[in-house]
C-alpha positions as CSV (number, residue, x, y, z in Angstrom):
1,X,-19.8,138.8,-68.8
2,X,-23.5,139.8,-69.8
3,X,-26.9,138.7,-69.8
4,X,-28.4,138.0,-72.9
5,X,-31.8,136.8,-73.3
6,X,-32.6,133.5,-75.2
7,X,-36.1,132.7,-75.4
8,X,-39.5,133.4,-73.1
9,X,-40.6,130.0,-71.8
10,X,-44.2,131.3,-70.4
11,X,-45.9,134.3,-70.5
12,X,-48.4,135.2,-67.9
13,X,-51.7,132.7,-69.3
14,X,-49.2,129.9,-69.4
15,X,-48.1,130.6,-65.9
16,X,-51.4,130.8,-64.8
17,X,-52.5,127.5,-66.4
18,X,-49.2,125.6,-65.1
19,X,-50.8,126.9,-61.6
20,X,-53.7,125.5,-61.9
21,X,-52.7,122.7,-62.9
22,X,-50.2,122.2,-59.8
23,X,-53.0,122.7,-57.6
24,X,-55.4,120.2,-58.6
25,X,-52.4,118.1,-58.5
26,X,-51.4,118.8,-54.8
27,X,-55.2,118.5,-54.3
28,X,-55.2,115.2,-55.6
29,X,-52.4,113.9,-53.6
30,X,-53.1,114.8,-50.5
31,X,-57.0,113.5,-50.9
32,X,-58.4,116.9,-50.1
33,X,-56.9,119.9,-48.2
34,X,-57.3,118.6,-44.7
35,X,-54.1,118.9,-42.3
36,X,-52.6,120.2,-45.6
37,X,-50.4,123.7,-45.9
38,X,-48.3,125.8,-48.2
39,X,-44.9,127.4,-47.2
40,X,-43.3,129.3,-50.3
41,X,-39.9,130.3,-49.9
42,X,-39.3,133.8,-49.8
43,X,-39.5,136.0,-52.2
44,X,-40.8,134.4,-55.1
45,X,-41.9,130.8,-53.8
46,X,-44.1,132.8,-51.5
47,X,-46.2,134.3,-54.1
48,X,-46.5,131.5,-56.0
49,X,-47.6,129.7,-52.7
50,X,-50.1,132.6,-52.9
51,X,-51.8,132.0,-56.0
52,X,-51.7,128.3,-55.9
53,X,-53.6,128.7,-52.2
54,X,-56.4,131.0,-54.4
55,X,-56.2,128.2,-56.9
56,X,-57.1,125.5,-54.3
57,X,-59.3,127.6,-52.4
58,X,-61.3,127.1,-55.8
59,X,-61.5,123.7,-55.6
60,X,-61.7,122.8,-52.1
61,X,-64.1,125.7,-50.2
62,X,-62.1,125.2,-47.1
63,X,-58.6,126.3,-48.9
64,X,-55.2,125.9,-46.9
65,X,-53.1,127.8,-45.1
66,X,-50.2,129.5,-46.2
67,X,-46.5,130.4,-44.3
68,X,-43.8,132.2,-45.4
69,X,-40.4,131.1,-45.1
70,X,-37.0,133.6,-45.0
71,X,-33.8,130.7,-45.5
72,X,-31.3,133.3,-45.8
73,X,-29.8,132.3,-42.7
74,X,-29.6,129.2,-43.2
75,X,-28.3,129.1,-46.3
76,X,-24.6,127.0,-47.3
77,X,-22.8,130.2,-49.1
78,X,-23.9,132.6,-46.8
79,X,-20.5,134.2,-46.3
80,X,-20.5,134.6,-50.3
81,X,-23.7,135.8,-50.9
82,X,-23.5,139.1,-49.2
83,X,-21.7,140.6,-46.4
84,X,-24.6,140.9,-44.5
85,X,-27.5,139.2,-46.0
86,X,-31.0,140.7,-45.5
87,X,-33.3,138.7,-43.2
88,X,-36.8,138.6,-44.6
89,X,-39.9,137.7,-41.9
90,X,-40.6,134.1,-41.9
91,X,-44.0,134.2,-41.1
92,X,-45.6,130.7,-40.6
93,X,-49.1,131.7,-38.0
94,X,-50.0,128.0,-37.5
95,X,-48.3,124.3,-36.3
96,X,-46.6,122.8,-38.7
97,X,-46.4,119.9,-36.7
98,X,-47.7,116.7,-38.0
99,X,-49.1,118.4,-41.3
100,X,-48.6,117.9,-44.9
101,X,-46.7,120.6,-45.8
102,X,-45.9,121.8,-49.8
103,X,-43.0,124.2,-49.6
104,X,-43.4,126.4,-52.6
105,X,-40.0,128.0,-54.4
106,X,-39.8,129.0,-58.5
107,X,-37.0,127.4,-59.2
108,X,-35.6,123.7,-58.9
109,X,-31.9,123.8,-59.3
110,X,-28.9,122.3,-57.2
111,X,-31.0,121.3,-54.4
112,X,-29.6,124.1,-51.8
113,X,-32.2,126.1,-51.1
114,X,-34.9,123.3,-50.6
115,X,-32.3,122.3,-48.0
116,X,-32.2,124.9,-46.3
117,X,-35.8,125.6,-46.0
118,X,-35.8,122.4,-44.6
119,X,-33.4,123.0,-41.9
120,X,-35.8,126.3,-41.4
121,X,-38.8,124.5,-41.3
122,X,-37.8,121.9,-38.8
123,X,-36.9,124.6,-36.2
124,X,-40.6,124.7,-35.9
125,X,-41.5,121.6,-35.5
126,X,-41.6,118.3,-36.9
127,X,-44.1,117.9,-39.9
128,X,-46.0,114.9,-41.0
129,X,-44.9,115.2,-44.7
130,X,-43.2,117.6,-46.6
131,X,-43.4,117.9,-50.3
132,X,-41.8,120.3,-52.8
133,X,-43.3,122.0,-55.9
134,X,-41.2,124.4,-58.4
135,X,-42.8,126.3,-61.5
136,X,-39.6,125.3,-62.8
137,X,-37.1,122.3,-62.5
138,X,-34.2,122.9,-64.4
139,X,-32.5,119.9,-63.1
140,X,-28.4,120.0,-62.4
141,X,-29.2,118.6,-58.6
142,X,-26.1,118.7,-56.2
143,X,-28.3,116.9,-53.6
144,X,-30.7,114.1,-53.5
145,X,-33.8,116.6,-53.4
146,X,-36.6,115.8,-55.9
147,X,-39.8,117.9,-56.3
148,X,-42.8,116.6,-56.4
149,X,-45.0,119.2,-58.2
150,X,-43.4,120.8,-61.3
151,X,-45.1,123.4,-63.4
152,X,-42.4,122.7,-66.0
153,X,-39.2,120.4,-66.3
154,X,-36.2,123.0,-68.4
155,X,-33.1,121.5,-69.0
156,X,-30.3,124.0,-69.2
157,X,-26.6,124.2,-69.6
158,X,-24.8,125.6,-66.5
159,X,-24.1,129.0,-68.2
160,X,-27.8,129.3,-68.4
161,X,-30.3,130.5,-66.4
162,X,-34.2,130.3,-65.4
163,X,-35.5,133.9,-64.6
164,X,-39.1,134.2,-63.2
165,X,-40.7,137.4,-63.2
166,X,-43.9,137.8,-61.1
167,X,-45.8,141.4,-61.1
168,X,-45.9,141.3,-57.1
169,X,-42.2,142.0,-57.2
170,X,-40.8,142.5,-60.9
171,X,-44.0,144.0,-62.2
172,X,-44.3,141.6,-65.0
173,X,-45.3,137.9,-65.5
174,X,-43.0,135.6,-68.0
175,X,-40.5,133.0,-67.1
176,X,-37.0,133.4,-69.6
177,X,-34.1,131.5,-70.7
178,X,-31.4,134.0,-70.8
179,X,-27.6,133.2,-71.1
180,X,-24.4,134.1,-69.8
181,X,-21.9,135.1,-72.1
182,X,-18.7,136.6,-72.4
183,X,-18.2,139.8,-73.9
């Protein structure tokens, strides 16, 4: 089976506008930054919780506070993902209890990571709110998790899939549709 690519669904001004636009958004619905944090989900989700902080830090002079949050350990499919997964630092240097929390991630799929980020994020402490936003939701839920800030609603098949490439860690900014097909 190979990876073929279909179509680029943002480049890196699109991207940067669909950020923007999240973080007036998350601005908006938590009537200002106050008690408010991000927590993007390593790798990805944590960059993007980077630039939508800068974005917000735009708006609101005070800006918010930003965590980082490793879920490899707490992930469902552990035994299947590797034989011994690589633990990232989850790196959250303030309370997260009762605060209004965004947890940050790229994509929006079946639901399983967001749960366990939550099952991460409650061994710290019990938050006030916690909401969700995805550059991309690309639906195909296997659990009741909905996001509440989406850069971008893809529907795919199941033999398709959403790859985002940020320049912190692919040196390159575009989101694709590529496929899976056999040889």
């Amino acid at each position: 089976m190979k990876i073929v690519e279909k179509t680029e669904l943002m480049n890196a001004s699109e991207m940067d506008r669909t950020l923007i636009r999240m973080a007036y958004e998350i601005v908006e619905r938590n009537n200002g930054v106050e008690n408010l944090a991000l927590i993007g989900v390593v790798r990805r989700g944590f960059y993007l919780a980077q630039r939508l902080a800068m974005n917000i830090s735009k708006v609101e002079p005070r800006g918010v506070e930003i965590g980082k949050l490793d879920i490899n350990l707490y992930r469902d499919d552990l035994s299947t993902v590797a034989e011994r997964p690589v633990v990232q630092n989850t790196e959250i240097p303030f309370s997260i209890v009762d605060r209004n929390l965004v947890i940050v991630d790229d994509v929006l799929y079946t639901g399983r990571t967001v749960r366990s980020a939550l099952d991460a994020l409650f061994e710290k402490g019990r938050p006030r709110r916690v909401h969700l936003g995805v550059l991309i939701d690309r639906g195909h839920r296997e659990l009741p998790i909905e996001a509440q800030f989406i850069g971008k609603h893809v529907p795919t098949t199941d033999r398709e899939i959403i790859e985002v490439k940020l320049r912190e860690v692919d040196g390159m900014e575009k989101v694709l549709l590529v496929e899976r097909v056999d040889d």
